[in-house]
C-alpha positions in Angstrom: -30.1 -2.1 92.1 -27.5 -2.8 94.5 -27.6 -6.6 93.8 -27.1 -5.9 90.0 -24.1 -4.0 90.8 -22.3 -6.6 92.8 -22.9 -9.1 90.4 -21.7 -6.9 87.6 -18.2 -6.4 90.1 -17.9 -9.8 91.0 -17.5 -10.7 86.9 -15.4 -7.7 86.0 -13.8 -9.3 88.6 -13.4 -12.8 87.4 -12.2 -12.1 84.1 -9.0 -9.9 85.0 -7.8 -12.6 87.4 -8.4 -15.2 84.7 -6.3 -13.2 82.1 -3.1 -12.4 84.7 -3.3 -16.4 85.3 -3.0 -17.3 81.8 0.3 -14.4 82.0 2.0 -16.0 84.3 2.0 -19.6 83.1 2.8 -18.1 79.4 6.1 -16.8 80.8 9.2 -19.0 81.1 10.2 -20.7 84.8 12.7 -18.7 86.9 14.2 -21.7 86.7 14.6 -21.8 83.0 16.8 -18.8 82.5 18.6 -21.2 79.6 16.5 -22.7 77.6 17.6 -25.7 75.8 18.2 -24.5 72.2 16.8 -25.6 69.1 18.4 -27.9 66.7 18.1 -27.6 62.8 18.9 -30.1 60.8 20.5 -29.4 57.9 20.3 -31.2 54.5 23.3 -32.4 53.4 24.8 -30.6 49.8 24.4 -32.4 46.6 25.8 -31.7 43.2 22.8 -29.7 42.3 22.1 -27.6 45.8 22.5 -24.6 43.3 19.6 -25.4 41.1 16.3 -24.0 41.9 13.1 -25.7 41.9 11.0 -25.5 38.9 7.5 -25.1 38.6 5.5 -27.8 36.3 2.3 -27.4 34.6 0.6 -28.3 31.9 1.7 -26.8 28.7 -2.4 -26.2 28.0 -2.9 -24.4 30.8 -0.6 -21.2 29.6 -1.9 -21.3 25.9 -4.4 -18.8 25.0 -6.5 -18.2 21.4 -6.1 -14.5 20.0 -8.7 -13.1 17.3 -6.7 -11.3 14.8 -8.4 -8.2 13.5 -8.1 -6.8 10.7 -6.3 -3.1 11.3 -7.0 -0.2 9.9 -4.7 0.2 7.2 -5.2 4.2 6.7 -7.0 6.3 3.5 -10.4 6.0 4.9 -10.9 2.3 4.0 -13.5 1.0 5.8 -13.9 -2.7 4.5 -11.7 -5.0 2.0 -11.7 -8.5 -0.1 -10.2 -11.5 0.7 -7.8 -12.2 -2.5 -5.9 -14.9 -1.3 -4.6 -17.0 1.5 -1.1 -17.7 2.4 -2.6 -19.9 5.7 -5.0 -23.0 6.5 -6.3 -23.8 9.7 -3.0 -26.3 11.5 -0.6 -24.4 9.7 2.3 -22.6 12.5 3.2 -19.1 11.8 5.5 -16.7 13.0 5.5 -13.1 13.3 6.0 -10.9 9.8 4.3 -14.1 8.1 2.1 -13.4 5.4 -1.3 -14.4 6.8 -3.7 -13.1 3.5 -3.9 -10.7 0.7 -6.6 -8.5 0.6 -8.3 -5.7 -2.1 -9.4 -2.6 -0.8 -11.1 -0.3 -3.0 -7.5 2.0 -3.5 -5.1 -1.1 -3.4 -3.8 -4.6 -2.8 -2.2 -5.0 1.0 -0.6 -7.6 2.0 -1.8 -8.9 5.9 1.1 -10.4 8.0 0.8 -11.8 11.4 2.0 -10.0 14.7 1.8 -13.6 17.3 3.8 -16.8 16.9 1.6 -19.7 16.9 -0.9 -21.8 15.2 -3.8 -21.0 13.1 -7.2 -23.1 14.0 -9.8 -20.8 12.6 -10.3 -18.4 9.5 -13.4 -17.0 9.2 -13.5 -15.7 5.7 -13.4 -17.2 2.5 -11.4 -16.4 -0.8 -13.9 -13.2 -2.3 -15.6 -12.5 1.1 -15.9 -8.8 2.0 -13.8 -8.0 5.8 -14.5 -5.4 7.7 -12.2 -3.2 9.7 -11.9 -4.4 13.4 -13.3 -7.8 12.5 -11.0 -10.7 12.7 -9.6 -12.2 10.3 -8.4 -15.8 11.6 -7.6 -16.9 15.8 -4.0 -17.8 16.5 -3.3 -20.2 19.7 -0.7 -18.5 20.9 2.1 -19.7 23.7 2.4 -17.3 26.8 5.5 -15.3 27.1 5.8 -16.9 30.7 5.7 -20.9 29.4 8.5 -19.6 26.8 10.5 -18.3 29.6 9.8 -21.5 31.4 10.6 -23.7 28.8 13.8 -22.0 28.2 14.8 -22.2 32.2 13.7 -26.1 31.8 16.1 -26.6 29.7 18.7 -24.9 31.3 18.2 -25.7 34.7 17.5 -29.5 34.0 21.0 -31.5 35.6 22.3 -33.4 33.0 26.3 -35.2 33.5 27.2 -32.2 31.2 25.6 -29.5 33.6 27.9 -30.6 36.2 31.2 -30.5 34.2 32.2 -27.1 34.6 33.2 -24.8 31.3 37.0 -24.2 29.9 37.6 -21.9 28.1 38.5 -24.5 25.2 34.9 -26.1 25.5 33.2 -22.3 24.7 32.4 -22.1 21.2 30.5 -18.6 20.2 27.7 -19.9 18.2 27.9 -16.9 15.7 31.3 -19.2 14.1 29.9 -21.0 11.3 32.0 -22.5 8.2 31.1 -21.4 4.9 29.8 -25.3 4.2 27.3 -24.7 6.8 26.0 -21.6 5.5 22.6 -22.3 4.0 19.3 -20.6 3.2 18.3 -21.1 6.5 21.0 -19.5 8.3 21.3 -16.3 6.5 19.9 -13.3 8.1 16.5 -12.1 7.0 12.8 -11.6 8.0 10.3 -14.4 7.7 8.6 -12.3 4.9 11.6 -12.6 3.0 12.2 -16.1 3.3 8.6 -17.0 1.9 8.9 -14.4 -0.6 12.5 -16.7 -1.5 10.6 -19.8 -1.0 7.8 -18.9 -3.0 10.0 -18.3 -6.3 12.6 -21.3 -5.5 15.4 -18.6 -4.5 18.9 -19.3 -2.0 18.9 -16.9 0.4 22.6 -17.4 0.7 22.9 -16.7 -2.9 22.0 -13.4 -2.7 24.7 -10.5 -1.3 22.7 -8.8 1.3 22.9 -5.0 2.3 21.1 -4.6 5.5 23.0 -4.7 8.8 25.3 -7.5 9.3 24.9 -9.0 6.0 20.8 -8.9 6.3 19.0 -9.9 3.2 16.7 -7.1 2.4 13.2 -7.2 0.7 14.7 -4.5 -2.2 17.9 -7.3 -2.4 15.0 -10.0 -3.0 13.4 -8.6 -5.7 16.7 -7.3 -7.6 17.4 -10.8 -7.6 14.5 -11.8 -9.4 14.5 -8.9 -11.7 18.0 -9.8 -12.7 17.4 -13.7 -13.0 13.7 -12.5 -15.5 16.1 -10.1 -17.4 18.7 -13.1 -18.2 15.8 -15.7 -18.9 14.2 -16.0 -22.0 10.5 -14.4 -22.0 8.3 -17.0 -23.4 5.3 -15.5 -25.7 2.0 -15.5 -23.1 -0.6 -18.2 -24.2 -3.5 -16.5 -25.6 -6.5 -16.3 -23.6 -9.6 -18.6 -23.9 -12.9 -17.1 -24.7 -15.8 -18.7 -23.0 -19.3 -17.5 -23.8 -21.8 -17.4 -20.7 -24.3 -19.8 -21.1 -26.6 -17.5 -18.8 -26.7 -14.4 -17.2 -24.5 -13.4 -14.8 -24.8 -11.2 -11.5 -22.0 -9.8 -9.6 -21.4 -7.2 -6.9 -19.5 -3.7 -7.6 -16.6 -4.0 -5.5 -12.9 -3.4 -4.9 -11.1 -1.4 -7.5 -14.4 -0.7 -9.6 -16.3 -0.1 -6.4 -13.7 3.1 -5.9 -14.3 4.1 -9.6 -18.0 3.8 -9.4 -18.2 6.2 -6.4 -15.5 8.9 -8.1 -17.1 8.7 -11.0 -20.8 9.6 -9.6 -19.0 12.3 -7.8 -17.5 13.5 -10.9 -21.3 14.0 -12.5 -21.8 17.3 -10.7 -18.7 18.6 -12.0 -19.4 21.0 -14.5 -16.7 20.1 -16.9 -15.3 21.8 -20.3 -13.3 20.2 -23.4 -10.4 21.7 -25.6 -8.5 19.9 -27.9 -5.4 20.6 -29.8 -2.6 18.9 -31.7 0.7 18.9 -31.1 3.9 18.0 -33.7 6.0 15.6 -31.5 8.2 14.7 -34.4 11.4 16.5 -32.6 10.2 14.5 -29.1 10.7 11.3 -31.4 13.7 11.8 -32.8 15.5 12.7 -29.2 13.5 9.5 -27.5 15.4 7.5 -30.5 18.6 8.9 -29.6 18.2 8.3 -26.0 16.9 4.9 -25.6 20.1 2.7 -25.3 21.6 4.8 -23.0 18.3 5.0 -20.7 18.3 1.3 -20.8 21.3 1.3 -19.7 21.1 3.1 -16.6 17.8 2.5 -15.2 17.0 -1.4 -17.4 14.2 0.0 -18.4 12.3 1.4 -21.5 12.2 5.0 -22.3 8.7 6.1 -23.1 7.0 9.9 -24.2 5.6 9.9 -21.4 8.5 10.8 -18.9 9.0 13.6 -21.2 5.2 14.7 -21.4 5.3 14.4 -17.6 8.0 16.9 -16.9 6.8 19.1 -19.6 3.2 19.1 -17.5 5.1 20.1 -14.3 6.7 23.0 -15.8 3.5 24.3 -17.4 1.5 23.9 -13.9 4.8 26.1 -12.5 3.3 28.8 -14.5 -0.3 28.0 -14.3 -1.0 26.8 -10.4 -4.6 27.0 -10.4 -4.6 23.7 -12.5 -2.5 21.9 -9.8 -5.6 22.9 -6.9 -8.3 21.5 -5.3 -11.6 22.3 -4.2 -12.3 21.9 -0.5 -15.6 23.4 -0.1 -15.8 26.9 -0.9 -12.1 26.9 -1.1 -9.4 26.6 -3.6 -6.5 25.1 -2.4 -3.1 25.6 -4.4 -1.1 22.5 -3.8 2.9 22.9 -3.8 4.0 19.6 -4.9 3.3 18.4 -8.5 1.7 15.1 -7.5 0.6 14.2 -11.4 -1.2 10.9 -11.4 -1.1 8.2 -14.4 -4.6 6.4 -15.1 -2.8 2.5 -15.5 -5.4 0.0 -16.8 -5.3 -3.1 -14.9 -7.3 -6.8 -14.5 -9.4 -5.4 -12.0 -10.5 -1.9 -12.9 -8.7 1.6 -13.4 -5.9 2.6 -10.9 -4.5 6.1 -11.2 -1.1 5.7 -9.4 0.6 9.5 -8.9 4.4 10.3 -9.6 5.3 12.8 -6.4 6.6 15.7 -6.2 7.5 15.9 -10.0 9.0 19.2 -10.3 12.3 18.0 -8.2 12.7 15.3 -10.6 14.9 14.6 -13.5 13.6 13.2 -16.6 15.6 10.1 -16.2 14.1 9.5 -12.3 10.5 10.0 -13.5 11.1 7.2 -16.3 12.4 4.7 -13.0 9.7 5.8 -11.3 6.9 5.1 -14.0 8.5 1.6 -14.7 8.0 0.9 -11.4 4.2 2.5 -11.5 3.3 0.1 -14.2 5.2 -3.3 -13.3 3.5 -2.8 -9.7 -0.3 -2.3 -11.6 0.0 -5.3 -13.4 1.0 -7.6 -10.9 -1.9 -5.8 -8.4 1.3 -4.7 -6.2 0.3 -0.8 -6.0 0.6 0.3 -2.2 -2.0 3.0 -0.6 1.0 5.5 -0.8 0.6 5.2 -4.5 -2.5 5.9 -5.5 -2.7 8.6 -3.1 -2.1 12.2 -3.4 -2.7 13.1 -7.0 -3.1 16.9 -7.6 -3.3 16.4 -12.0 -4.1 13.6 -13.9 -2.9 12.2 -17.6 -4.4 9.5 -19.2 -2.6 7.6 -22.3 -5.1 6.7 -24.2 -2.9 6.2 -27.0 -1.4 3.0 -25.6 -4.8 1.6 -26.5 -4.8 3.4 -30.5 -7.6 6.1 -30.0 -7.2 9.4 -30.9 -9.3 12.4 -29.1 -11.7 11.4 -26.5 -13.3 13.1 -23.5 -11.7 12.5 -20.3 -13.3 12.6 -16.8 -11.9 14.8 -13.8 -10.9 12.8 -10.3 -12.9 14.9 -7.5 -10.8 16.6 -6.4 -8.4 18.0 -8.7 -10.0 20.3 -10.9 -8.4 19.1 -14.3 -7.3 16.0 -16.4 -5.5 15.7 -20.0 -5.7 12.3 -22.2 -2.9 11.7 -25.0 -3.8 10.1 -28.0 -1.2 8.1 -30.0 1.4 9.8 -32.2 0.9 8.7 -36.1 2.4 10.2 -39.4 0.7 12.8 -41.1 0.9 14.9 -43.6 0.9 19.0 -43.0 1.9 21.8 -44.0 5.2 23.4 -43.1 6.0 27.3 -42.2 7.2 27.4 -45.8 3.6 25.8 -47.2 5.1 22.8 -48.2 3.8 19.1 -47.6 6.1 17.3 -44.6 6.0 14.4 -42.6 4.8 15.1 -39.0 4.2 13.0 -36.0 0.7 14.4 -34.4 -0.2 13.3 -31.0 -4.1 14.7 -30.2 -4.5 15.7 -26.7 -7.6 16.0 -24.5 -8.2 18.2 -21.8 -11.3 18.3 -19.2 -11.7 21.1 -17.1 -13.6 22.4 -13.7 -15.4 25.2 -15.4 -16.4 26.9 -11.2 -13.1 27.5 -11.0 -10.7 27.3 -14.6 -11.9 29.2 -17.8 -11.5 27.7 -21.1 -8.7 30.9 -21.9 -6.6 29.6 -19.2 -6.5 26.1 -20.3 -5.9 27.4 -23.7 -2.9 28.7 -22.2 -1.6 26.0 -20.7 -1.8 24.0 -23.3 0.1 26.2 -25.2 2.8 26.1 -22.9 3.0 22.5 -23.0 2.9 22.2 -26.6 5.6 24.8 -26.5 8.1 22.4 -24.7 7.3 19.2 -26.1 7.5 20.6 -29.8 10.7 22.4 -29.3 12.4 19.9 -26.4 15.4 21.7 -26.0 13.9 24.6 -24.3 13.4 22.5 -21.5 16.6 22.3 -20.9 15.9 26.2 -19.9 13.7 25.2 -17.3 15.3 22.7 -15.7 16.7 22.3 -12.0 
């Protein structure tokens, strides 16, 4: 035991006196108080001793492929069809471009792109059903970083000009442009814009724009057209070719009939009620004759019954809310605004686009607004916003020549009118005496859990009260 311990000792012993000799030789000689200094050679300045060193690599290496998914694009849609496509696989877009048009089961949206970059993959076809969340086509994009590299490249690379330094008289602001320069391309606007302009064959710097600093707006864009299809001549439409199916044909329900297919079934378990009635418009045509020209004037567009009709509506449902609810399970609600929707007959099915908030319009604002309803239809331009909303709905039937007919409710108002068209008949006067009378028939559908046929009867009293005798209207309103 004693052995073991004076070898352990001897060790221990060993080891310090090896790490204080590797100390001492570590530290500098007394002799070498001074050392001899170090000497740094410096590089001598060039022109360009300013400019930092740049970075290379390969322009691959920063790219990256995005998916780009279809958004939700709100009112419970869940999948749409591909319309049309404004891409192809090589093409280079920019952000706000138009990528696709698609049809939801509501509406037509329009799908623009939110990278810069270029398209090499779509993975639908024109008439293929999208989901939400799936994507629609991948985008190689270019990192933010190469950008910003790029841009210091070519700012930082020493050119004979770099070197020269700036006078004043050398600084031109870039924002100076002569008016011969001016061009389509140099006008302000958003990409959208300019293939909306390119798309029709437009000048951008033809058009007087209103948006900040001269910006050519979409609303600028489309005045411009309506004013150039006003001027121009319409040309009669070529009559449509009828071609006989040599065979059956099988299709799926989608889209726009899709939506009506599934309202429609809903509206089977509505327990609904009819009343019909006439009513002598022949006072309603005369004032629509004297009014035309001067509503033509001020908003360029026709004058229809049905602004009239509409207002009328709104101030009946003023006196009779429980037509302007809905039913939300075992509650009725009472909705404020008078949100009366239009049934509009398009290509692809029946739309029923809504006029909002009604009673705070004027006559003359619900006739813009119902121009714009039904240029927007036809062209398959109606926007979500449109067709939602709807607390009361008219159908014109008339435009189409019939008469009475029996209108279906839209779960979930609770109520639904169609006008027939106004014709020339013969009745009898207050004084029993044969006159000329212009009779419009009108159609009403009702929720009988919740409106009794007396009430209805009512209401359409009231109605035919104002549109008989127009200038009480005038009583009623704001």
């Amino acid at each position: 035991m004693q052995r073991l311990q004076r070898s352990v000792f001897q060790r221990s012993s060993f080891i310090a006196a090896t790490i204080r000799h590797k100390s001492r030789s570590s530290l500098p000689s007394r002799c070498s108080i001074h050392p001899k200094p170090t000497i740094i050679k410096q590089q001598p300045k060039t022109l360009f001793h300013n400019i930092s060193r740049t970075f290379y690599t390969s322009r691959s290496a920063w790219e990256s492929t995005v998916a780009f998914k279809l958004s939700d694009i709100g009112e419970g849609i869940k999948e749409v069809e591909v319309l049309e496509w404004y891409v192809n696989v090589g093409d280079t877009v920019e952000q706000f471009d138009n990528i696709c048009e698609v049809q939801s089961d509501k509406a037509s949206v329009t799908i623009t792109s939110r990278y810069d970059g270029v398209i090499t993959k779509q993975y639908y076809a024109v008439g293929d059903i999208a989901q939400v969340g799936d994507a629609l086509v991948d985008i190689k994009v270019e990192s933010e970083e190469t950008a910003t590299e790029d841009a210091a490249e070519s700012s930082q690379e020493p050119t004979q000009d770099s070197a020269e330094p700036l006078t004043p008289e050398k600084i031109i602001p870039s924002s100076v442009e002569s008016p011969a320069a001016v061009t389509s391309d140099k006008v302000l606007a958003t990409p959208a814009v300019r293939h909306m302009a390119k798309s029709n064959n437009i000048n951008l710097s033809l058009i007087q724009g209103t948006g900040k600093d001269g910006r050519v707006l979409k609303e600028d864009l489309l005045q411009h057209i309506d004013e150039s299809t006003t001027s121009a001549v319409p040309k009669p439409p070529p009559s449509p070719k009828v071609v006989p199916l040599a065979e059956d044909k099988i299709e799926p329900i989608k889209g726009i009939r899709k939506a009506m297919f599934t309202s429609m079934t809903a509206a089977l378990a509505i327990p609904a009620f009819g009343y019909n009635d006439e009513y002598d418009m022949t006072r309603m045509v005369e004032l629509r004759k004297h009014l035309k020209k001067e509503v033509k004037h001020a908003i360029g567009g026709k004058l229809s019954f049905m602004p009239f009709i509409v207002k009328a509506t709104s101030l009946a449902l003023a006196k009779y809310p429980i037509l302007n609810s809905q039913i939300d399970g075992q509650n009725l609600i009472y909705k404020a605004d008078h949100n009366i929707s239009l049934a509009v007959d398009t290509p692809d099915g029946l739309l029923v686009p809504s006029i909002k908030q009604v009673q705070n319009l004027t006559i003359l604002e619900i006739a813009a607004e119902l121009n714009r309803l039904q240029e927007a239809g036809l062209n398959n331009r109606l926007s979500p916003n449109d067709l939602a909303g709807g607390t009361f709905s008219l159908s014109n039937v008339g435009n189409l020549g019939g008469t009475y007919m029996r209108p279906v409710i839209f779960p979930p108002q609770v109520a639904i009118g169609a006008l027939g068209r106004i014709q020339a008949l013969p009745r009898f006067d207050h004084h029993d005496n044969v006159t000329k009378q212009h009779i419009m028939c009108v159609s009403w559908s009702g929720d009988h859990r919740v409106i009794e046929g007396a009430t209805m009867a009512r209401f359409s009293n009231e109605l035919k009260h104002y549109l008989e005798d127009p200038g009480k209207m005038l009583l009623h309103l704001k």
